[in-house]
C-alpha positions as CSV (number, residue, x, y, z in Angstrom):
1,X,4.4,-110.2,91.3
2,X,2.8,-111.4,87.9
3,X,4.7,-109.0,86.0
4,X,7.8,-110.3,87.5
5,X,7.0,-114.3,86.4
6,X,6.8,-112.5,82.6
7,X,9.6,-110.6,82.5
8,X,11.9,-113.7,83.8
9,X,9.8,-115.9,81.5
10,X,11.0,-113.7,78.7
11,X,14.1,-112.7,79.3
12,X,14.8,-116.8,79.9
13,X,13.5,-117.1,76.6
14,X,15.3,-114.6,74.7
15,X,18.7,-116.3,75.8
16,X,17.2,-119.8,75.2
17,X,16.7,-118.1,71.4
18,X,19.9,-116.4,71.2
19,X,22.0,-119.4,72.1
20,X,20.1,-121.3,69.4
21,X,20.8,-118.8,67.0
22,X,24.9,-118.4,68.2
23,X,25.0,-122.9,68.0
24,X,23.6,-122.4,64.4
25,X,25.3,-119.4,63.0
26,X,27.6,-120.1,59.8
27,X,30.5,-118.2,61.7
28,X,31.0,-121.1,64.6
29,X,30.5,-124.6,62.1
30,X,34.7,-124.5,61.5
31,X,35.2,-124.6,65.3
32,X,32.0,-126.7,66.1
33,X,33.5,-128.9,63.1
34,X,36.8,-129.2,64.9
35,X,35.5,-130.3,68.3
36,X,33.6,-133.2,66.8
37,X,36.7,-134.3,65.5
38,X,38.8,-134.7,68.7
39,X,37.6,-137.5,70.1
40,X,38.8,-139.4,66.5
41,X,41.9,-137.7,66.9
42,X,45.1,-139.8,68.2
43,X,46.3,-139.5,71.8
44,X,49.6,-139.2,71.4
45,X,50.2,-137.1,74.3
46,X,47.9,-138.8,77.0
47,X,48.9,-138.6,80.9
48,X,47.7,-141.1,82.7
49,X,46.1,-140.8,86.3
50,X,49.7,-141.5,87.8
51,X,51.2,-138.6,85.9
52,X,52.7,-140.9,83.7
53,X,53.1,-140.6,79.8
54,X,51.9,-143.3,77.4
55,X,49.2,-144.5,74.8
56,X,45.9,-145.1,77.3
């Protein structure tokens, strides 16, 4: 049962490091770039809770 804490204890921290290494990768900083920029982005086409169209 041992064996079994160290293989999910590695296998847990193999995705930890690969998901660290996909955030950081040069290939994803244009997109990651973009997303930080939507919240300063206008809201032109908001809906409301009501269904109704406006500015907030």
């Amino acid at each position: 049962m041992g064996w079994l804490f160290s293989a999910w204890t590695v296998l847990v921290a193999a995705v930890f490091f690969g998901v660290v290494i996909w955030a950081w990768s040069r290939k994803r900083k244009p997109e990651f770039d973009e997303a930080a920029r939507i919240p300063l982005e206008d809201d032109d086409d908001v809906t409301d809770v009501n269904g109704e169209k406006g500015n907030g």
